[in-house]
C-alpha positions in Angstrom: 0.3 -18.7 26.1 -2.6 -16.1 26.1 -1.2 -14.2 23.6 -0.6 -17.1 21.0 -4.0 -18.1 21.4 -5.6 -15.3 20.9 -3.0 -14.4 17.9 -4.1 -18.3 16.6 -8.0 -17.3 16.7 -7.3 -13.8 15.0 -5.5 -16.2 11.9 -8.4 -18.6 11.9 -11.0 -15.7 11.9 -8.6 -13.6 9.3 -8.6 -17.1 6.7 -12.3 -17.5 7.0 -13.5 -14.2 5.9 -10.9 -14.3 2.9 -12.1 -17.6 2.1 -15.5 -15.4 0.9 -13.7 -12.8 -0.4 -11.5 -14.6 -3.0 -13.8 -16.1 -6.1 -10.7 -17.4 -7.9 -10.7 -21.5 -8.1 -7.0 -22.7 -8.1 -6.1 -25.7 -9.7 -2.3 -25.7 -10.1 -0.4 -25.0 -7.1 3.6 -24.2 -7.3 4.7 -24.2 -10.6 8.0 -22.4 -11.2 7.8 -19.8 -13.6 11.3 -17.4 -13.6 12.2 -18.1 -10.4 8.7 -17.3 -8.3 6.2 -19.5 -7.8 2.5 -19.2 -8.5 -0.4 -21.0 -8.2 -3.1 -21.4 -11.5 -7.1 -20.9 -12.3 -6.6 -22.9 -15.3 -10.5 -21.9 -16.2 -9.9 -17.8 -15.5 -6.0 -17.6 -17.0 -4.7 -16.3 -13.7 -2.2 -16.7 -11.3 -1.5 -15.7 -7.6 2.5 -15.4 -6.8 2.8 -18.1 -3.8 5.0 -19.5 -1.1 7.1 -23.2 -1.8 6.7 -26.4 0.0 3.7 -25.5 2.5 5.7 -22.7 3.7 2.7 -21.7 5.5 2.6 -24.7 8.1 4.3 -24.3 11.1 8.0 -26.5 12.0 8.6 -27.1 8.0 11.7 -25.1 6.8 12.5 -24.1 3.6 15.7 -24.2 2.5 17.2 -21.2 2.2 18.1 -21.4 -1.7 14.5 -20.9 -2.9 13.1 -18.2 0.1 13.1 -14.7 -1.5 15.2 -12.3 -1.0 16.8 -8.7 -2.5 15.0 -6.5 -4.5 12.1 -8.4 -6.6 9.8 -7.3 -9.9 6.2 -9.3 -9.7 5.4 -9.8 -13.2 1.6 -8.8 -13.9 1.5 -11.7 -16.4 3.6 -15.0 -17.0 3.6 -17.8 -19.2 3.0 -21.5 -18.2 2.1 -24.5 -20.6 1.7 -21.7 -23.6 -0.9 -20.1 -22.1 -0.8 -16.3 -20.6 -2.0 -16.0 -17.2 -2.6 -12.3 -15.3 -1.2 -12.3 -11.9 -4.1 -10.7 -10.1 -3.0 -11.4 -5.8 -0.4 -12.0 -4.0 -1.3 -15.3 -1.5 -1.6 -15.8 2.3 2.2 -16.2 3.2 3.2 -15.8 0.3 6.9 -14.1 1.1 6.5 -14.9 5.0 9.6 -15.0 7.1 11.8 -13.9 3.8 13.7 -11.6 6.0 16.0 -10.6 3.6 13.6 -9.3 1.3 14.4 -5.5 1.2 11.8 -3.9 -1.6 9.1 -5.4 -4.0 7.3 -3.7 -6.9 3.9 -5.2 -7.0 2.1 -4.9 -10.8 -1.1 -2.9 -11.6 -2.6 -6.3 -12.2 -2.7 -7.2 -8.6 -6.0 -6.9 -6.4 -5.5 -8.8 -3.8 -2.5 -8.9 -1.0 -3.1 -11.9 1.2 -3.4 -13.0 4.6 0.4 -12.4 6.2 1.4 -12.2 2.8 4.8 -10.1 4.1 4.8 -11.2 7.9 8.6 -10.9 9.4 10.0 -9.7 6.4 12.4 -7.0 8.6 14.2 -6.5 6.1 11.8 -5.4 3.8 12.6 -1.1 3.8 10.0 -0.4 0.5 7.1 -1.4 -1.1 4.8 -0.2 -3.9 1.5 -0.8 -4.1 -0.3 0.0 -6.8 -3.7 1.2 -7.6 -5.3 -1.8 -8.5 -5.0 -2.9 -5.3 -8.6 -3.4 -3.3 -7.8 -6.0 -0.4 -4.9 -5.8 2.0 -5.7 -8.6 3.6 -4.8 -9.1 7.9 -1.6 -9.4 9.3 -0.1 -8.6 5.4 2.8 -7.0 7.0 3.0 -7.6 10.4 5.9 -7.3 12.0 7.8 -5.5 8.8 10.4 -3.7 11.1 12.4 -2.3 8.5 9.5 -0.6 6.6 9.9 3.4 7.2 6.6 4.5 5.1 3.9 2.8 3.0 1.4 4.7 0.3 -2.2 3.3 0.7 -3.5 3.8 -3.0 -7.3 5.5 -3.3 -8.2 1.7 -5.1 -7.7 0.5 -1.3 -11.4 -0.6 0.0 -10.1 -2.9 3.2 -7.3 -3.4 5.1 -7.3 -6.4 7.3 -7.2 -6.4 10.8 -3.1 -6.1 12.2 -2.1 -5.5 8.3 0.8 -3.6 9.9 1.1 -5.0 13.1 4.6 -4.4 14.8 5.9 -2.3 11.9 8.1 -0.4 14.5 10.1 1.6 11.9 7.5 2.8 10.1 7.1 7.1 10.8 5.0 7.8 7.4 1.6 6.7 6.3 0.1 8.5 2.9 -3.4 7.4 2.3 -4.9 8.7 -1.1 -8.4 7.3 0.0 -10.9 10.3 -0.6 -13.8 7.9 1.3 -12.0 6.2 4.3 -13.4 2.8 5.5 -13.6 2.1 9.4 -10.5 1.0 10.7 -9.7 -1.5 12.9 -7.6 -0.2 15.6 -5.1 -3.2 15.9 -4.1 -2.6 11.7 -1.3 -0.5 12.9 -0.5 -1.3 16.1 3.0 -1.3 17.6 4.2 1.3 14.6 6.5 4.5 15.8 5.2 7.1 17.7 6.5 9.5 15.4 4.6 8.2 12.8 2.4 10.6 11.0 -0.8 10.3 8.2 -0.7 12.3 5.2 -4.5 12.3 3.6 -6.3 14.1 0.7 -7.3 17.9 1.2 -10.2 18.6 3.2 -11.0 14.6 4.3 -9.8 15.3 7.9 -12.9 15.0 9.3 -14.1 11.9 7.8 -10.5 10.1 8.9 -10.8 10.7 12.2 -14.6 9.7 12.3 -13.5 6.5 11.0 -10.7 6.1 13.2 -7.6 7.1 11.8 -7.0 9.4 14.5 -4.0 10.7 16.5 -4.7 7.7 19.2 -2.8 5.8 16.1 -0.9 8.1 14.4 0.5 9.7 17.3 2.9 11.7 15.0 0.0 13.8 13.7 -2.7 14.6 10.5 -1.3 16.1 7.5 -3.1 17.0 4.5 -1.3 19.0 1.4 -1.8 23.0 1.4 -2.3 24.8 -1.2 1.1 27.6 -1.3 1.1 30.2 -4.5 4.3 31.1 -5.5 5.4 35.0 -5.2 6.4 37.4 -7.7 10.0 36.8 -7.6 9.6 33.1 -7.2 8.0 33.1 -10.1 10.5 35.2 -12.2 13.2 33.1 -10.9 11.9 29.7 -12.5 11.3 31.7 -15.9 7.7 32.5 -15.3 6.9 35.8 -16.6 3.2 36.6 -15.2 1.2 39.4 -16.6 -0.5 42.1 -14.3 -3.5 43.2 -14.7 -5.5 45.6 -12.8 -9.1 45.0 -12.5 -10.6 48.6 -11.3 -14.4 46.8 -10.2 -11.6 44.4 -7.5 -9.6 46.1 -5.0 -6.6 43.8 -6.0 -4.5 42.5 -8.6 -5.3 39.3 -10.8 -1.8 37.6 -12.0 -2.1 35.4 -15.0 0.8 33.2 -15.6 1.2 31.8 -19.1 3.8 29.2 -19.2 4.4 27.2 -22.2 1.5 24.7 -21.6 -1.0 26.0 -19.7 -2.4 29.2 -17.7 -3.6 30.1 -14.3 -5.7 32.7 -13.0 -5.5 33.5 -9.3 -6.2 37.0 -7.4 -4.0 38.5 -4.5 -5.3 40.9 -2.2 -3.7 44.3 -2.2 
């Protein structure tokens, strides 16, 4: 009983603050376009990609004929009435409880993924979120079981609190953010404990002072390292690199000259 209240104030509080941060004024709702069903700003010529039949109220079921499922395309655009509109989010609920959803391609049109926008989908396993992408809104993909990693694009300015909330399957987190935001420490809560987070080179420091730390990502920090291929490496893959000796450098300066470009690096002797 505790629990669902506290879950019911964390949705109240969630829909309140995106109630500010969404400037769009829909004035169509539901309109079947393809097979998906979006919502209209008549005035702005855009769309948001929505649930069916007040999906979004508790004890109404939808029949299972028009819930989505498979592998599904968002368009970035459609056409309703003769007029083009660009789908720009992706609304609260939208593709809640479609269990047998198992990968969506979201467009670079996109801004905006809304309030438990993916919530239950466990059988969702992929996802690709592009970098147009600033707003993940709370509980977005709560409880996503099937959902092994996710890519959080550097366009990425919030993530909402329990975004990926009981996401127990998920073991890899690649954030491309070079300026990390504070982060709530229930936005990944209940993910494996294997799970790791890959981040750009030489942010470390500012991740963890923001709190995307090793008390969430229990499986460890990663960032890329820069590895230089060896001689024979290099020979191998048909790169012929010139040596040259450099008598004012105790060393040797290899200079490869592939087809398209050339790099300059020295190795100590």
């Amino acid at each position: 009983m505790k629990s669902t209240i506290i879950r019911s104030m964390m949705v109240a509080l969630c829909m309140l603050l995106s109630l500010h941060a969404k400037a769009y004024d829909f004035d169509v709702y539901e309109v079947n376009v393809n097979g998906f069903y979006y919502n209209l700003d008549t005035d702005n010529k855009v769309a948001e990609i929505t649930y069916v039949n007040g999906r979004n109220t508790e004890g109404i079921t939808i029949p299972s004929s028009i819930i989505y499922t498979g592998d599904i395309t968002i368009p970035s655009s459609i056409i309703y009435n003769r007029r083009t509109y660009t789908v720009i989010a992706i609304s609260d609920f939208a593709f809640r409880d479609c269990s047998g959803l198992t990968f969506v391609t979201i467009p670079n049109s996109v801004k905006i993924i809304g309030l438990w926008a993916f919530e239950n989908c466990s059988g969702l396993t992929s996802i690709t979120i592009p970098n147009s992408v600033t707003s993940i809104d709370g509980g977005a993909f709560d409880g996503c079981s099937g959902l092994t990693s996710v890519t959080i694009p550097s366009s990425v300015t919030s993530i909402g609190s329990m975004a990926f909330t009981g996401c127990s399957g998920l073991t890899s987190v690649v954030s491309e953010i070079e300026e990390p935001f504070t982060l709530n420490s229930n936005v990944f809560s209940g993910i494996a404990s294997t799970c790791t987070l890959t981040i750009p080179l030489g942010t470390r420091n500012k991740y963890i002072a923001k709190g995307w730390n090793t008390n969430v990502f229990k499986g460890g920090i990663l960032s890329p390292q820069i590895i230089f291929p060896s001689y024979s490496e290099l020979i191998e893959f048909g790169i012929k690199p010139t040596l040259q000796l450099i008598p004012e450098i105790s060393g040797v300066v290899i200079t490869l000259i592939p087809q398209h470009f050339s790099l300059t690096f020295f190795i100590s002797s």
